[in-house]
Structures are given as C-alpha cells and as structure tokens.
N, CA, C and O atoms as a Tinker XYZ file with bonds, in Angstrom:
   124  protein
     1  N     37.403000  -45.348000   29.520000    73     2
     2  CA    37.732000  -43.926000   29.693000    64     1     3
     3  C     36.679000  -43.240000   30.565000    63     2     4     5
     4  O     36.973000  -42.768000   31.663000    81     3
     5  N     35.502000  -43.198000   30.074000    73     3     6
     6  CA    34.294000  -43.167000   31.285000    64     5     7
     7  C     34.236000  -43.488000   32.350000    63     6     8     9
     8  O     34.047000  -42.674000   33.254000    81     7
     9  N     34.364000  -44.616000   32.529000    73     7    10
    10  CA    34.398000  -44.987000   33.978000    64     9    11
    11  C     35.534000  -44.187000   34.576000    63    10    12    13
    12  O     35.320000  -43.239000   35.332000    81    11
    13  N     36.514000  -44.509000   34.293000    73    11    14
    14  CA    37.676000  -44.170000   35.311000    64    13    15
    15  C     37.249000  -42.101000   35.590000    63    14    16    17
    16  O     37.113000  -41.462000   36.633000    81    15
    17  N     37.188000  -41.786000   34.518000    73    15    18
    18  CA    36.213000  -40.267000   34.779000    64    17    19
    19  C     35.314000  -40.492000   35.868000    63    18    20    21
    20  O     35.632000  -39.997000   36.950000    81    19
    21  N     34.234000  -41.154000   35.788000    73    19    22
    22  CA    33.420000  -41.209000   36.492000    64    21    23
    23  C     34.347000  -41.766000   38.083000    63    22    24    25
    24  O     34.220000  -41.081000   39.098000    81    23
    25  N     34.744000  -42.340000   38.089000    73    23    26
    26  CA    35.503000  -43.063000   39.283000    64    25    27
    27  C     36.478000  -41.865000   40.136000    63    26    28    29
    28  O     36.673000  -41.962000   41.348000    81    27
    29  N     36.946000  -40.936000   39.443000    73    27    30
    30  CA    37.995000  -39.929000   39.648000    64    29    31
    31  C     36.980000  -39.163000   40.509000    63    30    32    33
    32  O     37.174000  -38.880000   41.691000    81    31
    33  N     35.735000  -38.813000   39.714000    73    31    34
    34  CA    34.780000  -37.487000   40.118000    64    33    35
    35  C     33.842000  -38.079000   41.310000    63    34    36    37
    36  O     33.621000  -37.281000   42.221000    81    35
    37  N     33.302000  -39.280000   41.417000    73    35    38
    38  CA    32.701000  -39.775000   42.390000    64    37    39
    39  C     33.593000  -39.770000   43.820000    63    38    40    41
    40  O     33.257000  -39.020000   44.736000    81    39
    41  N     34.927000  -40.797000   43.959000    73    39    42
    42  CA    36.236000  -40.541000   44.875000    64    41    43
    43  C     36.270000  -39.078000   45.590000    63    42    44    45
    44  O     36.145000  -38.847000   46.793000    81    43
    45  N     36.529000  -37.899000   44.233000    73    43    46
    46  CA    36.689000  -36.785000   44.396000    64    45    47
    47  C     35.239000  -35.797000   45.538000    63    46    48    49
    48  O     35.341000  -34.936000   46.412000    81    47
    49  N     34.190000  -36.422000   44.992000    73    47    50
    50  CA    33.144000  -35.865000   45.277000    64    49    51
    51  C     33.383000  -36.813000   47.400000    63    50    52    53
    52  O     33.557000  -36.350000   48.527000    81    51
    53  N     33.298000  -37.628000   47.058000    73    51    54
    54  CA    32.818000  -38.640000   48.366000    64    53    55
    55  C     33.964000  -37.954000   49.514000    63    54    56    57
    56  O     33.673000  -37.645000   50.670000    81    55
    57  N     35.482000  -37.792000   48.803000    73    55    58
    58  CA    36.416000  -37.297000   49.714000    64    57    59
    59  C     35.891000  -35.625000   50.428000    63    58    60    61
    60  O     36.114000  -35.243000   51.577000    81    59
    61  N     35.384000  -35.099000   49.671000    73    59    62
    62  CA    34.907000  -33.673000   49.665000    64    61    63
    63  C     33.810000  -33.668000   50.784000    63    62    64    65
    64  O     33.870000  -32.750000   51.601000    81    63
    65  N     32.660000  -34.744000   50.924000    73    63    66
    66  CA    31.856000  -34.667000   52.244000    64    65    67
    67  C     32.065000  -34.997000   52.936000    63    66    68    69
    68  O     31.742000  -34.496000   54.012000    81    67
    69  N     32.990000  -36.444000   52.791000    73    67    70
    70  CA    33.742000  -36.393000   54.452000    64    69    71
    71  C     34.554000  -35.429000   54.728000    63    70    72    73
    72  O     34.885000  -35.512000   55.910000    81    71
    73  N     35.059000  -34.505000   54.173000    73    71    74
    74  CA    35.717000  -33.598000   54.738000    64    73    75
    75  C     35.289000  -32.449000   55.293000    63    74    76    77
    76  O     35.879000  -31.725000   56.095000    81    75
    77  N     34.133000  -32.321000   54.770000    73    75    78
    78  CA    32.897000  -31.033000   55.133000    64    77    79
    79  C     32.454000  -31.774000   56.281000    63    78    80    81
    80  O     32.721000  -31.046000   57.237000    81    79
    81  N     31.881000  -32.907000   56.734000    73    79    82
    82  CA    31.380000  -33.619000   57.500000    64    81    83
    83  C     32.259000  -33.472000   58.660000    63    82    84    85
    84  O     31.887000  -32.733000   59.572000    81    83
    85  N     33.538000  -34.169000   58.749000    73    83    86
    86  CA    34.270000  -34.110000   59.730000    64    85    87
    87  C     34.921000  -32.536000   60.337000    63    86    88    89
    88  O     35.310000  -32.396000   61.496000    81    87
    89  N     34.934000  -31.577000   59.428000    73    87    90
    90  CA    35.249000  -30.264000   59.453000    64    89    91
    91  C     33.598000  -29.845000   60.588000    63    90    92    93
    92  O     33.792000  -29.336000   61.692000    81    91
    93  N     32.981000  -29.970000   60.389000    73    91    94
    94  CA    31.586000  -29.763000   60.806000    64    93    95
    95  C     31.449000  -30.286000   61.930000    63    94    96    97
    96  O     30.987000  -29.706000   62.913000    81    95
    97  N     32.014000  -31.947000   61.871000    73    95    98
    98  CA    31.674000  -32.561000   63.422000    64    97    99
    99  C     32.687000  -31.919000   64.315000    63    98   100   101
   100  O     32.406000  -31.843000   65.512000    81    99
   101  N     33.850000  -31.438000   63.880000    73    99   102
   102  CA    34.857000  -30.646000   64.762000    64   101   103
   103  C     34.814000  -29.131000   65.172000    63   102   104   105
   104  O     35.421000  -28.519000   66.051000    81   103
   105  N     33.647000  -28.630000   63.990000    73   103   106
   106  CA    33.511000  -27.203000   64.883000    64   105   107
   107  C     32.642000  -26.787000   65.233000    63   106   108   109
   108  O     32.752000  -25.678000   65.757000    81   107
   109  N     31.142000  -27.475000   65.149000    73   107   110
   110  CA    30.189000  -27.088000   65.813000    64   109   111
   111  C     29.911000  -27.405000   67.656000    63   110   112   113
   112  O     29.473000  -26.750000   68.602000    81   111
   113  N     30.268000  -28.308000   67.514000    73   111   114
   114  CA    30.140000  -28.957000   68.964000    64   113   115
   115  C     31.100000  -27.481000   69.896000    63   114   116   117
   116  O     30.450000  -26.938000   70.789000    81   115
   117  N     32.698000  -26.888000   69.605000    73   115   118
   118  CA    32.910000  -25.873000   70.029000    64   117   119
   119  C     32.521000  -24.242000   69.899000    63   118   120   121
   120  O     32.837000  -23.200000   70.473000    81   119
   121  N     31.816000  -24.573000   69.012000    73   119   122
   122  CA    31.127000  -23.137000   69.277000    64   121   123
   123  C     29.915000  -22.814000   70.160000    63   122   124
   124  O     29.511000  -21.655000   70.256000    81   123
C-alpha cells in the first residue's frame, strides 16, 4: 500500500518538473 503511494507521488512529482522544465526551456529563450 506504501509503496504504490509512494510510487503515485514520486511519478506525480517527477511528471511536474519535467513539465516546469520544458515549460521553461520553451519560454525563456523567447523572451
């Protein structure tokens, strides 16, 4: 039960900076 918690929130977390990351590599370079 833990793990898979833990597995959900880590996924969740990791999807969240590549998305800040790539959001970031796409709008700084145009401004």
């Amino acid at each position: 039960m833990m793990n898979e918690l833990f597995g959900e929130f880590l996924g969740t977390l990791i999807l969240i900076l590549l998305g800040n990351g790539v959001v970031a590599g796409v709008v700084l370079p145009k401004t």
